[in-house]
N, C-alpha and C positions, 0 to 999 in steps of 0.2 A: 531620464533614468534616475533612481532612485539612489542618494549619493551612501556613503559606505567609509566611515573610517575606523582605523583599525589600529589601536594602540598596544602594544607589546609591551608591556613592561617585563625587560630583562634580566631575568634569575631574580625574578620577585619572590618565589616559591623557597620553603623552605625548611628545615626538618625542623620538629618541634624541638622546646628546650623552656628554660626558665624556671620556676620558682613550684608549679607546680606540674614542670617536665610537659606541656602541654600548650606552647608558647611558639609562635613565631611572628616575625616584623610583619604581617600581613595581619595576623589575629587581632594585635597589639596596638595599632595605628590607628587613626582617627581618620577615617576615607569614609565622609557623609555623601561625597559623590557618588564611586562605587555603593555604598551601600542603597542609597533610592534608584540606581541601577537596577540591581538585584530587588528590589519590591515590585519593579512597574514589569524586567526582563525577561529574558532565561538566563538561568543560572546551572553550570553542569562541569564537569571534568572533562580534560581531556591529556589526551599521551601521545606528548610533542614529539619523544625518540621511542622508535619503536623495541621492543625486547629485544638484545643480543645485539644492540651498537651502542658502542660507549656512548654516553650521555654527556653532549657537549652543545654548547651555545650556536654550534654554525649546525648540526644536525637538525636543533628545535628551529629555528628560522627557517630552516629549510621544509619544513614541515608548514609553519606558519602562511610560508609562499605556496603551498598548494601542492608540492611536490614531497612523494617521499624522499627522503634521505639516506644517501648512500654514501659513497666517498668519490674520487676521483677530480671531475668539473667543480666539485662543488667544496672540497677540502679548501683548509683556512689559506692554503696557500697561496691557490690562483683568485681566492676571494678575492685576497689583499691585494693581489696586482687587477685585479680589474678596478679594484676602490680607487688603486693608484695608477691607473690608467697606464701601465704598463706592459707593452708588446715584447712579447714573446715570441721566439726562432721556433720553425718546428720542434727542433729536436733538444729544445729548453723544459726544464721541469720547474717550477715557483715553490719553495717551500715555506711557512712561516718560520721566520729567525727572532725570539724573541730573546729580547736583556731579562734575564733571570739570577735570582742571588741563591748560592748552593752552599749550602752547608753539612757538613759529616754526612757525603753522598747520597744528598737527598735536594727537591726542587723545595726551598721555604717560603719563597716568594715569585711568583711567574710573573708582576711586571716591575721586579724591581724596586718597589714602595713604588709606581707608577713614576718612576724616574721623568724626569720631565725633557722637553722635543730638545733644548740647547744641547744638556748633556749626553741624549741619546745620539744626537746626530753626533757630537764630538769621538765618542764609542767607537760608532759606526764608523767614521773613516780610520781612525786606527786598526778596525778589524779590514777595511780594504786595501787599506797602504802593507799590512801586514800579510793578509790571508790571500784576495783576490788572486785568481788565476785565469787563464785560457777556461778553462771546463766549470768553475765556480766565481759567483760571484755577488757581494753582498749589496743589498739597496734600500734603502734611506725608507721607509717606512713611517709609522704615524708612533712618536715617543718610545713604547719598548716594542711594539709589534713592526718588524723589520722583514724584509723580504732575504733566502738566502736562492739563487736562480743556478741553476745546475744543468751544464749541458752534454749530450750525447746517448741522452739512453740510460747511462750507469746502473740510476737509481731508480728503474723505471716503477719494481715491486716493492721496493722497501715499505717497510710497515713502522709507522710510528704511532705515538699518544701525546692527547696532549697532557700538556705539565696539571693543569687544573683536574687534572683524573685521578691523579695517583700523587698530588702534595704528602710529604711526609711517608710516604714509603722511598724504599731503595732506588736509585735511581738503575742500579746493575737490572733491577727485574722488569725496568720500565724501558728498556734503551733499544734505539731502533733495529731490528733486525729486517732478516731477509736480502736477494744480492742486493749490493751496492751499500748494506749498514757500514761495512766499514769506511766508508767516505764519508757519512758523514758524523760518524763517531770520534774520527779521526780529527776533523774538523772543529767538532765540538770542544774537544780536549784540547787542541793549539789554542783555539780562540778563548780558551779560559784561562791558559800563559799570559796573552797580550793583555786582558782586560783586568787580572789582577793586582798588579802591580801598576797599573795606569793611574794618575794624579787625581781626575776626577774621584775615584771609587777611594784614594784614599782620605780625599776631604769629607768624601759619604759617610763614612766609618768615625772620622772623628767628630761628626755631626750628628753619629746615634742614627743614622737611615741605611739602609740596605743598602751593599753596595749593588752594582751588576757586576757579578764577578763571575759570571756564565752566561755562555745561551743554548737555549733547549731550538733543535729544530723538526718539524713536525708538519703534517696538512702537508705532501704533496700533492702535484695534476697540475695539471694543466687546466686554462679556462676552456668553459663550453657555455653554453645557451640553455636556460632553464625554463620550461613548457611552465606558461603561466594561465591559468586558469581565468582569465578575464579577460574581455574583449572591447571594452571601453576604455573612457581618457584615465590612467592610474599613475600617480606618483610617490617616493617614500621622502620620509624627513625623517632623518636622523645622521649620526655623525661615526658609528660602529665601523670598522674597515667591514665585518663581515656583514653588517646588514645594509652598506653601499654597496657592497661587492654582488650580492646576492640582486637586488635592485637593477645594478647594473646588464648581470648575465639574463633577468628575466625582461629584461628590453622595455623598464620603465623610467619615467622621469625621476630625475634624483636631485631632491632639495637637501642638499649638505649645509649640515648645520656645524662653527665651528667649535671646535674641542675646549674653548675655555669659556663659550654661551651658555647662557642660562637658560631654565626654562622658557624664559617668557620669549625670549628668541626662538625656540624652537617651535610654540603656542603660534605664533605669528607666523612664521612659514606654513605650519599646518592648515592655517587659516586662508593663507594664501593660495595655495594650490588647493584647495576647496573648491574655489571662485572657479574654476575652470577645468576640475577635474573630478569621475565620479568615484574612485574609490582613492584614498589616501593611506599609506601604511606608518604610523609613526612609531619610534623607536625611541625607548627613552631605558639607559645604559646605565642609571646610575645605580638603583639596586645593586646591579651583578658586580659595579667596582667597589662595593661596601664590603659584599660579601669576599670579592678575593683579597678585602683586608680584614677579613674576622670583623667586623664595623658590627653588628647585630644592632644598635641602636642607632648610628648612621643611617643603616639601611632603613629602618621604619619613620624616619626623618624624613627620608629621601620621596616614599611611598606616599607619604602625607600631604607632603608639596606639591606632587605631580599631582594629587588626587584635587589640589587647590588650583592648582595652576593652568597646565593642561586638561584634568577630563571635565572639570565643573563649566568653564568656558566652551569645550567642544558639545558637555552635553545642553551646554543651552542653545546654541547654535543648530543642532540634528537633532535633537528632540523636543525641547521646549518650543523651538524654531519648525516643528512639525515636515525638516527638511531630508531627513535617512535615517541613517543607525549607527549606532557606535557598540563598536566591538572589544572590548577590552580584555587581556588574555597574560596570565604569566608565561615565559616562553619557557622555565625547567626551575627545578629545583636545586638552586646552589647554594649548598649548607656554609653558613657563617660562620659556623663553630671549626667546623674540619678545612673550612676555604676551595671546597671540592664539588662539583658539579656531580649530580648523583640522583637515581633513578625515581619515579614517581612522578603520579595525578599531577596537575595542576589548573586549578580555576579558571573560570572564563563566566562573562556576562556577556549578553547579547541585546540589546534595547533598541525601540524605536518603532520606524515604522511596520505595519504587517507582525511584531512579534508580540503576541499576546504572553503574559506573565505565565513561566511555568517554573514549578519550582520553589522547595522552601530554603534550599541550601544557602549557606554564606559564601564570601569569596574568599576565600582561604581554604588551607591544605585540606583540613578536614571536609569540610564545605562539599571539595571536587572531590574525595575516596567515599562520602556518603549520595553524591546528589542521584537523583532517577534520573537527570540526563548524560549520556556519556558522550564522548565522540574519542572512542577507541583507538583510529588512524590520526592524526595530526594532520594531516594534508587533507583532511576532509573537511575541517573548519571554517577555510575560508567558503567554500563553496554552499557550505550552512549556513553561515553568514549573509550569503547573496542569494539565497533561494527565497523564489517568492512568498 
């Protein structure tokens, strides 16, 4: 079988800006990889969240995997407990609880300047020593993104968003409604008592960094099983709660890469499960943490590396190596300027074997709103990818 990898670069897409308003880290960057891609490939757009659902990082991934994107099984919350291998009561709901810093009633930071696992975890048991109860309950998650697990039904409709949707607007106009809001709005507000005044967040403050002096909770459901579109040996690499999470529900192998690796550790795992498997999905995260710190020059750093590091080695391996295809894709567009995940195209190349070049488009924003190929649905992608 003809092997297939599939690199995601997350929230690489992004709204134009700069000098002559016409600018983004994708434009900007120096990816001689991707670009001899795009000369030998197909080159096209595609729309990872479909019209009329918020546009958020766990919807594009879940498009990415072959499925469309809804909510419930697949919200950020049971991701994270299946990332964290976390069992769940029937009548349990997973929500994500992440450390966020709030200022003049609005979300300014969703992971807290990326506060880091010591000080999260130290947070997090002052929010259980303080908050936990019989029906709620907080759990230890990866740095700001924490589980909050809530039993009996309560909350079973509440409707929440996430913080990256709406940065900078009201938090009154964002805040979770439907029954059961008030539990955990309720929740939110005590737990912004305990962690203000907490000694960590004041060493934050006198150090010039965000404190967490909040958390947003958002993405319930419960875990379910996600219909995966392949039927050969498939593994992912990457280190996201929500693209292990995702990985995990669609019943493939999961090569967790850790959170302070670099690429070239992630490079090597990808390589690794190659040897023995025919499609590999890898997931490289750092884009999207530039973007939730306004980083716009970060970000095109970041893109440039990965383009050195990871796809220049994968493409000599599957294509140079005359061994499959590599698939390379931004999963959404999250604006650097605003720190907000937000609607629109975004690029994809497709190379290797069986794909003759079509296509004059670039990989970038414009690229994917002008090319003649599109792929309209996001879950149709991969299955384009593997068509003979």
């Amino acid at each position: 079988m003809m092997k297939l990898a599939v690199v995601i670069l997350a929230g690489a897409a992004d709204r134009r800006s700069g000098p002559d308003a016409n600018q983004t880290p994708l434009s900007t960057s120096r990816l001689p990889t991707i670009a001899e891609l795009a000369t030998i490939g197909r080159v096209g757009g595609v729309r990872t969240v479909p019209p009329g659902l918020p546009v958020t990082h766990e919807h594009a991934l879940i498009s990415l995997f072959g499925q469309a994107p809804g909510a419930g099984p697949f919200a950020a919350g049971p991701l994270l407990a299946l990332a964290l291998k976390i069992r769940l009561e029937p009548d349990e709901i997973a929500f994500r609880c992440d450390l966020v810093n709030l200022y003049g009633g609005t979300v300014v930071d969703p992971g807290a300047g990326r506060i880091g696992g010591q000080e999260a975890e130290t947070l997090l048991k002052a929010l259980q020593a303080a908050l936990d109860t019989e029906e709620t309950r907080f759990v230890l998650g990866r740095r700001w993104r924490n589980l909050l697990v809530v039993r009996g039904g309560q909350v079973g409709d509440i409707r929440t968003n996430a913080p990256a949707t709406f940065m900078g607007e009201p938090i009154a106009a964002n805040a979770p409604s439907g029954p059961g809001a008030e539990v955990i709005s309720r929740l939110m507000e005590r737990a912004g008592n305990v962690l203000e005044e907490h000694e960590i967040n004041q060493v934050r403050v006198d150090l010039g960094e965000n404190p967490a002096n909040g958390i947003w909770i958002w993405g319930g459901g419960r875990p379910g099983a996600l219909p995966f579109p392949f039927e050969g040996k498939a593994a992912a690499v990457g280190r996201h709660p929500s693209f292990l999470g995702l990985a995990h529900a669609a019943g493939i192998g999961v090569r967790e890469v850790p959170e302070e690796a670099g690429l070239s550790v992630l490079k090597d795992k990808a390589f690794t499960a190659l040897r023995s498997q025919d499609l590999v999905i890898v997931h490289l995260d750092g884009g999207l943490a530039a973007s939730r710190q306004g980083d716009r020059a970060g970000k095109a750093q970041f893109l440039a590396k990965a383009d050195r590091e990871v796809l220049a080695p994968l493409s000599k391996k599957l294509i140079a190596g005359e061994q499959g295809r590599l698939l390379v894709v931004a999963s959404h567009v999250s604006d650097s300027d605003s720190r907000r995940d937000v609607e629109g195209l975004v690029p994809f190349v497709l190379a290797g074997a069986g794909t003759a070049h079509y296509g004059q488009a670039a990989f970038s924003e414009e690229g994917a709103e002008n090319a003649e190929l599109k792929v309209e649905h996001g879950h149709e992608l991969l299955e384009y990818a593997l068509r003979d």
